[in-house]
SELO-751377 format. One line per 2 residues: number of its first residue (from 1); their letters; for each residue z, x, y of N, C-alpha, C, CB. Coordinates in pm, 1 decimal, decimal comma. Glycine has a CB too. Layout:
N
NUM	a	Z X Y Z X Y Z X Y Z X Y ~ ...;
***
This chain:
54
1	xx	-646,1 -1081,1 2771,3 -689,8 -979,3 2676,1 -812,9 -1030,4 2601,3 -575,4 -943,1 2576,4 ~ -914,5 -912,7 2608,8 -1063,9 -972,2 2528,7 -1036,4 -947,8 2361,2 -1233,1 -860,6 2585,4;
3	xx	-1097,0 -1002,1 2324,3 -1108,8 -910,9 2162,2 -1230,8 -945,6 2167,9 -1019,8 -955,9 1999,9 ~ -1318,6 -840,8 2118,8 -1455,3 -827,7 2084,0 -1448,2 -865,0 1919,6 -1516,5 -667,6 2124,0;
5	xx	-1574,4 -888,3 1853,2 -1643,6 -886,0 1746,5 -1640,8 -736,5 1688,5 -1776,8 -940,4 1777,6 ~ -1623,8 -665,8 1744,9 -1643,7 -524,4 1700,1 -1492,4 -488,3 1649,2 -1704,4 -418,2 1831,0;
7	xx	-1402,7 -507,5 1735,9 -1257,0 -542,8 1694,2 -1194,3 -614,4 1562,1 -1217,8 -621,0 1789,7 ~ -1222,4 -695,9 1560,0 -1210,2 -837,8 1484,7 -1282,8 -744,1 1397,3 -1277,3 -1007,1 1542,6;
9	xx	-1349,3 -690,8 1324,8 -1450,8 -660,5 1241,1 -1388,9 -522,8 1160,5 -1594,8 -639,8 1329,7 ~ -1362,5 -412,9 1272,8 -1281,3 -326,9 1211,9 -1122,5 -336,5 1179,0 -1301,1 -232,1 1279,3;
11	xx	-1114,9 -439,5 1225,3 -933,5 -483,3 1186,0 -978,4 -463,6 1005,1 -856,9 -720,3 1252,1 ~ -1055,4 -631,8 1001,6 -1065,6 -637,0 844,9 -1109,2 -560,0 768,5 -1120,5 -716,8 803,1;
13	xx	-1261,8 -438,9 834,6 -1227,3 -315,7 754,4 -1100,8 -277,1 680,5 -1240,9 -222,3 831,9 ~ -1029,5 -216,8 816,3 -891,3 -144,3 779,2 -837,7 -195,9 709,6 -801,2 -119,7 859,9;
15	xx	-816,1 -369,9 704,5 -700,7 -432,7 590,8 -769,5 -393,6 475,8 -666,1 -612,4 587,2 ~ -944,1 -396,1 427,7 -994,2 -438,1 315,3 -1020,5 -261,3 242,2 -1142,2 -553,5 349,2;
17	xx	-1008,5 -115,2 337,3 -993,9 -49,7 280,7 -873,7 11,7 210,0 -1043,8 -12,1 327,5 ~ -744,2 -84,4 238,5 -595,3 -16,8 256,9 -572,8 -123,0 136,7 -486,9 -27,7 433,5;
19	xx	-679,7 -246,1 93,7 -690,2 -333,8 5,8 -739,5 -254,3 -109,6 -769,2 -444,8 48,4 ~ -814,3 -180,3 -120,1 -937,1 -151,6 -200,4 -854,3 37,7 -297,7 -1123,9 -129,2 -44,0;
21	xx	-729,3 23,1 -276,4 -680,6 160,0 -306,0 -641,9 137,2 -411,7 -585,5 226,6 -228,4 ~ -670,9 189,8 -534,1 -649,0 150,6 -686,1 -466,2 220,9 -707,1 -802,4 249,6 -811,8;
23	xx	-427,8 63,2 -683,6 -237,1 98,0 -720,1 -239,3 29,7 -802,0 -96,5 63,1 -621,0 ~ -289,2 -58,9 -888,9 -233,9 -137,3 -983,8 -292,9 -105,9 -1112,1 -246,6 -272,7 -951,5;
25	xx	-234,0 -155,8 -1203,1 -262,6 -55,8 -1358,8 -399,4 -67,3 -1373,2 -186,2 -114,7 -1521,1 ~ -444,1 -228,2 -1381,7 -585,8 -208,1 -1356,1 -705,2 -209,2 -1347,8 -603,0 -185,2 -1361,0;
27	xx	-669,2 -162,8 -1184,1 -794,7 -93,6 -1108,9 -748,8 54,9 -1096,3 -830,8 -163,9 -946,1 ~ -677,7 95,8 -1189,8 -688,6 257,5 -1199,7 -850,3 283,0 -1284,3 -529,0 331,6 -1310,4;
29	xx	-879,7 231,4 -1335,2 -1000,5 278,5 -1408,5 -1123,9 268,9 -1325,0 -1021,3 198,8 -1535,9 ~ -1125,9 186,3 -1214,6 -1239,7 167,7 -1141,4 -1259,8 285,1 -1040,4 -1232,4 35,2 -1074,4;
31	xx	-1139,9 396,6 -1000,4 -1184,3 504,4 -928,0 -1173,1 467,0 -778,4 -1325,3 542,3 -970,4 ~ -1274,0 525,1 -731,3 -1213,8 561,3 -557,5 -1340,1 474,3 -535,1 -1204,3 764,7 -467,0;
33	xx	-1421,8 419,0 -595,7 -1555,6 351,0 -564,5 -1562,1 242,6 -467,5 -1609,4 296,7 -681,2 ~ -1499,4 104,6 -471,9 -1411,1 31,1 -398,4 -1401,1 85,0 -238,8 -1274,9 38,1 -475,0;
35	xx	-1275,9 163,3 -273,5 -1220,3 222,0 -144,7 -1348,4 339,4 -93,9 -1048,7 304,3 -180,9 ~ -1430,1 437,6 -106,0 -1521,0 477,6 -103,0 -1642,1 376,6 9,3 -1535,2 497,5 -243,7;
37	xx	-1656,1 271,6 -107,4 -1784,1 195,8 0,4 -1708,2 146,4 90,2 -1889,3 64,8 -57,4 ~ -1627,5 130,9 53,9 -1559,1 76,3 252,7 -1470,5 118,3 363,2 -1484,4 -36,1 260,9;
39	xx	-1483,5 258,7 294,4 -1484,7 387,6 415,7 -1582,5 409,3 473,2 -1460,4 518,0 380,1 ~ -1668,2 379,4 388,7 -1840,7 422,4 446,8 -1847,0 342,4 583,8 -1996,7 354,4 323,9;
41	xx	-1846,3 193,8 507,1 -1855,8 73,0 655,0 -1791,0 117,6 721,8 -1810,7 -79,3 659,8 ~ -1638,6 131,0 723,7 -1547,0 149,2 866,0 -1613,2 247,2 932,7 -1384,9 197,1 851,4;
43	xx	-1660,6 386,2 843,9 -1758,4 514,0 960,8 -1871,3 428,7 1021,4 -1856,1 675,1 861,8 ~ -1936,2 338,9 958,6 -2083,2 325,6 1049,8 -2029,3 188,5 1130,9 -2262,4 294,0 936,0;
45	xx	-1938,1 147,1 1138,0 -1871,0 46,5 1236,2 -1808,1 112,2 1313,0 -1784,2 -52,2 1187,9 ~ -1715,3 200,0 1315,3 -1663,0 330,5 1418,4 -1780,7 356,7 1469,6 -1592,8 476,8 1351,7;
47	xx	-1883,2 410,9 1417,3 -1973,0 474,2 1558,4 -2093,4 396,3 1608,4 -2041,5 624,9 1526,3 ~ -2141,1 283,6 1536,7 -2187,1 163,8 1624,9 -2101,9 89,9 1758,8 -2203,9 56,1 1523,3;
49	xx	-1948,8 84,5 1754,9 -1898,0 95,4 1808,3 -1853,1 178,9 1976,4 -1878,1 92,3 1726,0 ~ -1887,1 302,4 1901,9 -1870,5 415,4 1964,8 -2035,4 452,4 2101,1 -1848,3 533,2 1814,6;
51	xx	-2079,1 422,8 2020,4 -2212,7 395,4 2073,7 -2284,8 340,1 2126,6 -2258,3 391,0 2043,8 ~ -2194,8 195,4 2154,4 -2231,5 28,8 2244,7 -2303,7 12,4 2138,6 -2325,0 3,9 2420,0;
53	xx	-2337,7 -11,9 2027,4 -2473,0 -68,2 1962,7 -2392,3 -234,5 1898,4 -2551,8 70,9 1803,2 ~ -2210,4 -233,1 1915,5 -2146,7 -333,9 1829,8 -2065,5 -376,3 1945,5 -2065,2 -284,7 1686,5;
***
């Protein structure tokens, strides 16, 4: 089994956006901002991906 860099890369996305979800008292004040910018990455890593460019 290969694992690519592109793999390996969106794993830690996924952990660091499922990281970034304001549950604790707080980072209730900080908003969706966090989780926000690193939805963004996981989209432009999904379609670099998607695209052979990763």
């Amino acid at each position: 089994m290969v694992i690519t860099t592109g793999t390996i890369l969106l794993v830690v996305l996924i952990v660091l956006l499922i990281g970034g979800l304001p549950s604790w008292p707080h980072s209730k004040n900080w908003g969706y901002g966090p989780t926000g910018m690193l939805g963004t990455l996981l989209v432009i890593i999904l379609v670099l991906m998607l695209l052979g460019r990763l």
